[in-house]
C-alpha positions as CSV (number, residue, x, y, z in Angstrom):
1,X,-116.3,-128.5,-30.5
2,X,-118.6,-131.1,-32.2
3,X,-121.0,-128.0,-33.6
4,X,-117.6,-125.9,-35.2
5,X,-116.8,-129.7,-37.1
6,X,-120.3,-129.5,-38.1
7,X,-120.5,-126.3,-39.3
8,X,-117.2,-126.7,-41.6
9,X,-118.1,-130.2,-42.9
10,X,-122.0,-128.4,-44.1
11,X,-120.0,-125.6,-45.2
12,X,-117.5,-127.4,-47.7
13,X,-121.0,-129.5,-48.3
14,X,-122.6,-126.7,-49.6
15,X,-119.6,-125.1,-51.8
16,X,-119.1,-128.7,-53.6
17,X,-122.8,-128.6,-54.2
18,X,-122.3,-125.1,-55.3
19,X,-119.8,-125.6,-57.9
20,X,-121.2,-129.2,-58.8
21,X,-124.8,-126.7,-60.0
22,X,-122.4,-124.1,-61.6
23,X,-120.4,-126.9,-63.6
24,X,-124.2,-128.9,-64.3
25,X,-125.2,-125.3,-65.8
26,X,-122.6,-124.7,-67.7
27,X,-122.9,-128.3,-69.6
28,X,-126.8,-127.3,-70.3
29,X,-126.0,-124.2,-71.8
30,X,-122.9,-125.9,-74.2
31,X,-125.3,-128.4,-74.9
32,X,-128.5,-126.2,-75.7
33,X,-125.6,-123.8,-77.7
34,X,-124.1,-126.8,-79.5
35,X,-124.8,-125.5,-82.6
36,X,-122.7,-121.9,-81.9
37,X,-119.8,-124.3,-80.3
38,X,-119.7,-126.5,-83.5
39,X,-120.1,-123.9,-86.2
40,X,-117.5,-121.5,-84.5
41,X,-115.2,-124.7,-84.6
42,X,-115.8,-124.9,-88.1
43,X,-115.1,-121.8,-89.3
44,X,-111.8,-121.7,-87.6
45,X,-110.7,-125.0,-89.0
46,X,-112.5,-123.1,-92.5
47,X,-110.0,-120.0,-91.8
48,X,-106.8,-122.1,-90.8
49,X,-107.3,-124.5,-93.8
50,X,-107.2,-121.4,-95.9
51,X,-104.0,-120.2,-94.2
52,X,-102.0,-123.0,-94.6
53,X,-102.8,-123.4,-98.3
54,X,-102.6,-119.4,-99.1
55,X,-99.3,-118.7,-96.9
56,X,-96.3,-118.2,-99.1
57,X,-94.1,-121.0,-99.0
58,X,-90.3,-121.3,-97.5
59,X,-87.5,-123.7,-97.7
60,X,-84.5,-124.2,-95.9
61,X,-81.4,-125.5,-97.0
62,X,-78.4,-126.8,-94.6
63,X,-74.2,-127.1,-95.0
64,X,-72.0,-128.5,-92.7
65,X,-68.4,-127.4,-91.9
66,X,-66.6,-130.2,-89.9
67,X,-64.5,-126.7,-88.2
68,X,-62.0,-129.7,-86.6
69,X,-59.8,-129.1,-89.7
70,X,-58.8,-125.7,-88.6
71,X,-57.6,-126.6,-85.7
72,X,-54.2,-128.6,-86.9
73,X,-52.9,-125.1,-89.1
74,X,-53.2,-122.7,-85.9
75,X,-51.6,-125.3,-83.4
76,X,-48.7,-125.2,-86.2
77,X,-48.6,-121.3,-86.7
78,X,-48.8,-121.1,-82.6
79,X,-46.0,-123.5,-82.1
80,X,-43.9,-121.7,-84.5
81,X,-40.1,-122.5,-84.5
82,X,-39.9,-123.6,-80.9
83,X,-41.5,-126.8,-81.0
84,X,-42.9,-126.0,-77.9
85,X,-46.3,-128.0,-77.1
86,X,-49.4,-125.4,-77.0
87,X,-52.7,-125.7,-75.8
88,X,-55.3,-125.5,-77.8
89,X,-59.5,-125.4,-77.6
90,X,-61.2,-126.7,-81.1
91,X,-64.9,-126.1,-79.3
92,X,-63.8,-122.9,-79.0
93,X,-62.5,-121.9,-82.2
94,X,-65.2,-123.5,-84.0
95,X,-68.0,-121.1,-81.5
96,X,-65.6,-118.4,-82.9
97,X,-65.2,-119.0,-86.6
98,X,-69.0,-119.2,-86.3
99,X,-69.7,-115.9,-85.4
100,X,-67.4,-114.9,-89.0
101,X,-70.0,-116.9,-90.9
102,X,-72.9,-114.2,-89.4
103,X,-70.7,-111.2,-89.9
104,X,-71.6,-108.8,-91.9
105,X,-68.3,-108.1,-93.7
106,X,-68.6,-111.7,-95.0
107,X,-72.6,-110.6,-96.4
108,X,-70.7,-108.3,-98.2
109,X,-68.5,-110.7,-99.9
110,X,-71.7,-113.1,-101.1
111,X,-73.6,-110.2,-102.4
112,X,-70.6,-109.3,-104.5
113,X,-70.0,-112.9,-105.4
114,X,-73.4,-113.8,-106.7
115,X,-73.9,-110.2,-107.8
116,X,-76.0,-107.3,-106.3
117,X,-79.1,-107.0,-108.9
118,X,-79.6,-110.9,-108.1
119,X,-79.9,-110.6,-104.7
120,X,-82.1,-107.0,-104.8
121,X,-84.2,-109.6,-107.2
122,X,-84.3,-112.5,-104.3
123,X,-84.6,-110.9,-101.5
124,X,-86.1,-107.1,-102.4
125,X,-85.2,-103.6,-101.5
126,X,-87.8,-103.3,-98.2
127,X,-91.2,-102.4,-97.9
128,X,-90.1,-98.5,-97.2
129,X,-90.7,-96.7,-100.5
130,X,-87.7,-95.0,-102.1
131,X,-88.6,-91.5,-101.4
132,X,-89.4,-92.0,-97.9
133,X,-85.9,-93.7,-97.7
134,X,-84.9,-90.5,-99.6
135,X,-86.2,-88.2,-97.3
136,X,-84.5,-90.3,-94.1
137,X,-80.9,-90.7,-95.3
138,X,-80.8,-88.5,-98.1
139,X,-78.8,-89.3,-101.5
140,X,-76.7,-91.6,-99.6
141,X,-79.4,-94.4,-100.9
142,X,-78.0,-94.5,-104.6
143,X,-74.5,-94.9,-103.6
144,X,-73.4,-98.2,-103.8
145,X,-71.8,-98.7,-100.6
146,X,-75.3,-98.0,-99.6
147,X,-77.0,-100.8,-102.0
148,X,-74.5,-103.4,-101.1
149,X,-74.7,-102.7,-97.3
150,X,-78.6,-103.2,-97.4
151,X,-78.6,-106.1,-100.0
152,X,-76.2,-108.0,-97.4
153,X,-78.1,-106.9,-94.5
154,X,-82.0,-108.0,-95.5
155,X,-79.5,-111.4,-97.5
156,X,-78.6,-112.3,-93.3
157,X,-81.6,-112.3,-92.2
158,X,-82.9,-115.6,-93.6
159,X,-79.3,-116.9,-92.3
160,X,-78.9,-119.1,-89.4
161,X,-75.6,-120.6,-87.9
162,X,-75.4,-123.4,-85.7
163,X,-72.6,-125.3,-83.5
164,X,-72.0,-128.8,-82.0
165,X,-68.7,-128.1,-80.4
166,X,-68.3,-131.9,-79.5
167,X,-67.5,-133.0,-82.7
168,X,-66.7,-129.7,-84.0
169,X,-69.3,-129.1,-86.6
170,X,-70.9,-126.1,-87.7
171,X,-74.2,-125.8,-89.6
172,X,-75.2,-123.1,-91.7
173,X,-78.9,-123.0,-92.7
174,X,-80.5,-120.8,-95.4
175,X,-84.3,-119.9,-95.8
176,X,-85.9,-118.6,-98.9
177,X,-89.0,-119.1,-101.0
178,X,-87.0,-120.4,-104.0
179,X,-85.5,-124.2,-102.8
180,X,-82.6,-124.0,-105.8
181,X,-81.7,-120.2,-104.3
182,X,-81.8,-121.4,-100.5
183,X,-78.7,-123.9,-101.3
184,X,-77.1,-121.3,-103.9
185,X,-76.9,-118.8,-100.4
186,X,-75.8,-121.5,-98.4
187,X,-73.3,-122.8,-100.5
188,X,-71.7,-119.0,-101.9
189,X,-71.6,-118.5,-97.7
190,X,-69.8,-121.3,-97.0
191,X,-67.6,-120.9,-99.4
192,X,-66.7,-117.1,-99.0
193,X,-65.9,-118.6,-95.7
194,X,-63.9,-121.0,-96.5
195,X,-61.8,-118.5,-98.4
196,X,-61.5,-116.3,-95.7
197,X,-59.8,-118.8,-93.8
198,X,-57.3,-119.7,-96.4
199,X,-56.8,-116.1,-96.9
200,X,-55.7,-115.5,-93.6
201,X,-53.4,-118.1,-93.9
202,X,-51.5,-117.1,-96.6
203,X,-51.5,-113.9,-95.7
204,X,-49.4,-115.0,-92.6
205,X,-47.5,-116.7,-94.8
206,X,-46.4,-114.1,-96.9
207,X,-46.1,-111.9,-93.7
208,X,-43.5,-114.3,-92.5
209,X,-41.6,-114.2,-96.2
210,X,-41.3,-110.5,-96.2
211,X,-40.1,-110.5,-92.8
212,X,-37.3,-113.4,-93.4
213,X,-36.6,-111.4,-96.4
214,X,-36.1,-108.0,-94.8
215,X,-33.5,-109.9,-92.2
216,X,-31.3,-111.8,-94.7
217,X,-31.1,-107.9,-96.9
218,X,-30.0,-106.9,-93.6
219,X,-27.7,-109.6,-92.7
220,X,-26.2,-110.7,-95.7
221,X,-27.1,-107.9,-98.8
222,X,-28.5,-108.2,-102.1
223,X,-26.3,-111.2,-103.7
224,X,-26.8,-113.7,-100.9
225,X,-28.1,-116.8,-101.8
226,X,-30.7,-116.9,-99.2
227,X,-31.7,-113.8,-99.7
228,X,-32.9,-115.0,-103.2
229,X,-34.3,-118.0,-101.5
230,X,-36.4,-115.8,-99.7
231,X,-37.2,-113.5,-102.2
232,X,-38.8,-116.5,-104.1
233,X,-40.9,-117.7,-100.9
234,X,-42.3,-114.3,-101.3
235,X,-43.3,-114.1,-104.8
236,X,-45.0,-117.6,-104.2
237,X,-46.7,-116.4,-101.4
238,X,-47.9,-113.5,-103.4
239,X,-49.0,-115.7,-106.2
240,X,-51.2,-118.2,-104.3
241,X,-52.8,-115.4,-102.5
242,X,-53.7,-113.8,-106.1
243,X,-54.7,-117.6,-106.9
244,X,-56.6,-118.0,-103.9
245,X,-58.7,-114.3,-104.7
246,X,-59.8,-115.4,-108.0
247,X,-61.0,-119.0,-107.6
248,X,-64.5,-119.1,-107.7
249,X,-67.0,-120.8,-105.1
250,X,-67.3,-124.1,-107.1
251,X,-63.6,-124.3,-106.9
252,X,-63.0,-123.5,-103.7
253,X,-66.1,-126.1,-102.7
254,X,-64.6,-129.1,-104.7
255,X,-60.9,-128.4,-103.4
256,X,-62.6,-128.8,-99.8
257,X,-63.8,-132.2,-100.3
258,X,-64.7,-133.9,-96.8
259,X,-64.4,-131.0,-95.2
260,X,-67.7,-129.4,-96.0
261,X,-71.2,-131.0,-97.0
262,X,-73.0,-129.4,-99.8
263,X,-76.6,-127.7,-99.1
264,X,-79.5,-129.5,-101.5
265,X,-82.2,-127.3,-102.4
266,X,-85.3,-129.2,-100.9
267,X,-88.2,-129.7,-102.5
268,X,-89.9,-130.4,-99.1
269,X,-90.9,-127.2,-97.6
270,X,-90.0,-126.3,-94.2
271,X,-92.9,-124.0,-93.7
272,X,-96.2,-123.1,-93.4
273,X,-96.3,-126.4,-91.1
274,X,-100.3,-127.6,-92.2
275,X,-100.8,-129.1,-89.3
276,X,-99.8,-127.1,-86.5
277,X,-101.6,-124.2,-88.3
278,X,-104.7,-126.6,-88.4
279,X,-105.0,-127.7,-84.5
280,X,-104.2,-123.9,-83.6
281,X,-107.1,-122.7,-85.8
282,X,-109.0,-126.1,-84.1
283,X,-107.9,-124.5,-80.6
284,X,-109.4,-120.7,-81.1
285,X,-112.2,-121.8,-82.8
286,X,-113.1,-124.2,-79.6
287,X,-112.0,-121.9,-77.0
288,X,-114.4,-119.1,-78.6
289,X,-117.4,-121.2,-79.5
290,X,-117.2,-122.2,-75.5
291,X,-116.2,-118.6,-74.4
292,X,-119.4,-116.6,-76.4
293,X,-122.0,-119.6,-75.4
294,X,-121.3,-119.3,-71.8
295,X,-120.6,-115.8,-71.1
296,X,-123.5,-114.0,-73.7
297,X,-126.8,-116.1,-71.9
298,X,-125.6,-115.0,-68.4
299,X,-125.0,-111.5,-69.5
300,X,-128.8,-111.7,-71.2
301,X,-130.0,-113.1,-68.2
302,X,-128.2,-110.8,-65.7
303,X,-130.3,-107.9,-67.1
304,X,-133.8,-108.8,-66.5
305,X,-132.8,-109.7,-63.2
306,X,-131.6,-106.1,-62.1
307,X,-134.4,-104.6,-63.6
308,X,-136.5,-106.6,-61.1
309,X,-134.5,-106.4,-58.1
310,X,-134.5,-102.2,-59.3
311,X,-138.3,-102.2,-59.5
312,X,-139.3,-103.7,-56.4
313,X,-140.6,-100.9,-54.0
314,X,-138.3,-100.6,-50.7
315,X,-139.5,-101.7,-47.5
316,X,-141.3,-99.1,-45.2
């Protein structure tokens, strides 16, 4: 029993001692290499320094819609003429009125609000080359259903939409290289969306008219004076929707008020980040200065010593 305890304890003796002369090795060599290590360190800091300073700038600009404000207009429209009390989710219209903001029938809209020949300008027509476009859908490319569905989709991408359904706020966030175009995006989105909203609203409304009109013709007849009543709910109706489709976004933004927060364009870029670019290039550079000094003297080494195990004659 005593010799097997022996036997263990020199055994983990002699693998501590093992990897103690692989680890004393491996310092000599980093030392003796110090100059690889250090100049491999500086020309990735050299090559990340350049990175951060050549890579095309990008700024972000943010809105808030405090999506609470919707909620009191649907309870009413729910509860209709019963009075009856109706359960009701803000969170949960607020995740969904998000998901409008990223649609892409609401792209549409801003590209023919702020005009498609600006945003082809901002944003470009792709990388693929017109004629190999050509050659993949055909003529359909100078349509401009076509134009207007690809301005809106590559006009999404730098879109981002965010929700804090506690307190029923949603953030949209635009990134572009130009800071003033950022918070035009953001601003054209939120309010295209805004009018969407009221849009629905009144068209409900003037749903309702036509179909209070259509009972009192049936009930009463054409000189009734609640049918005139209603007749004249119906025109208004009509009128503010008209109204509503040819406000512009500044209007609609300023008639919001507290609803909404404005997006700033920021002068403070939100990328290239310097310094994260700086300690990866500081990382690489270090991992490979260490990586090519250790491994390339042991493969030098390795060599020689097959050659001499190879050339010793075998035993008779």
């Amino acid at each position: 029993m005593r010799s097997m305890l022996d036997s263990v304890h020199t055994g983990s003796s002699s693998l501590g001692t093992h990897y103690t002369e692989i680890l004393r090795a491996t310092l000599t060599t980093l030392w003796r290499r110090k100059l690889l290590v250090v100049s491999m360190v500086a020309g990735a800091l050299s090559l990340g320094t350049i990175a951060a300073l050549e890579m095309p700038k990008q700024y972000t600009a943010v809105a808030f819609i405090h999506g609470g404000f919707m909620a009191p207009d649907l309870v009413t429209a729910a509860q209709g003429n019963t009075g009856v009390s109706v359960g009701f989710d803000a969170s949960q219209l607020v995740e969904t009125q998000s998901r409008l903001l990223q649609s892409h029938q609401l792209s549409r809209l801003v590209v023919k609000r702020l005009g498609l020949g600006r945003v082809q300008t901002m944003v470009g027509k792709g990388s693929v080359s017109t004629w190999l476009r050509s050659a993949l859908y055909g003529d359909v490319i100078q349509t401009p259903a076509y134009q207007n569905d690809e301005a809106a989709m590559r006009l999404s991408r730098g879109l981002s939409v965010k929700t804090e359904p506690r307190v029923y706020l949603i953030g949209v966030s635009y990134t572009a290289g130009d800071p003033a175009w950022a918070a035009i995006v953001v601003n054209t989105f939120v309010a295209e969306f805004l009018r969407n909203i009221e849009l629905q609203k009144l068209n409900e409304q003037k749903a309702l008219a036509k179909s209070q009109l259509s009972e009192k013709l049936e009930t009463f007849g054409e000189k009734y004076p609640q049918v005139s009543e209603a007749r004249t709910r119906l025109v208004a109706a009509d009128s503010l929707l008209q109204a509503e489709l040819n406000k512009n976004p500044e209007e609609i933004l300023q008639a919001a008020g507290q609803k909404i927060v404005l997006a700033q364009a920021n002068a403070v870029p939100s990328s290239p980040k310097p310094p994260v670019i700086i300690g990866i290039s500081l990382l690489a550079g270090l991992v490979a200065g260490v990586g090519i000094a250790v491994y390339f003297p042991a493969k030098r080494t390795g060599a020689p010593r097959q050659r001499e195990i190879r050339s010793q004659p075998d035993p008779v």
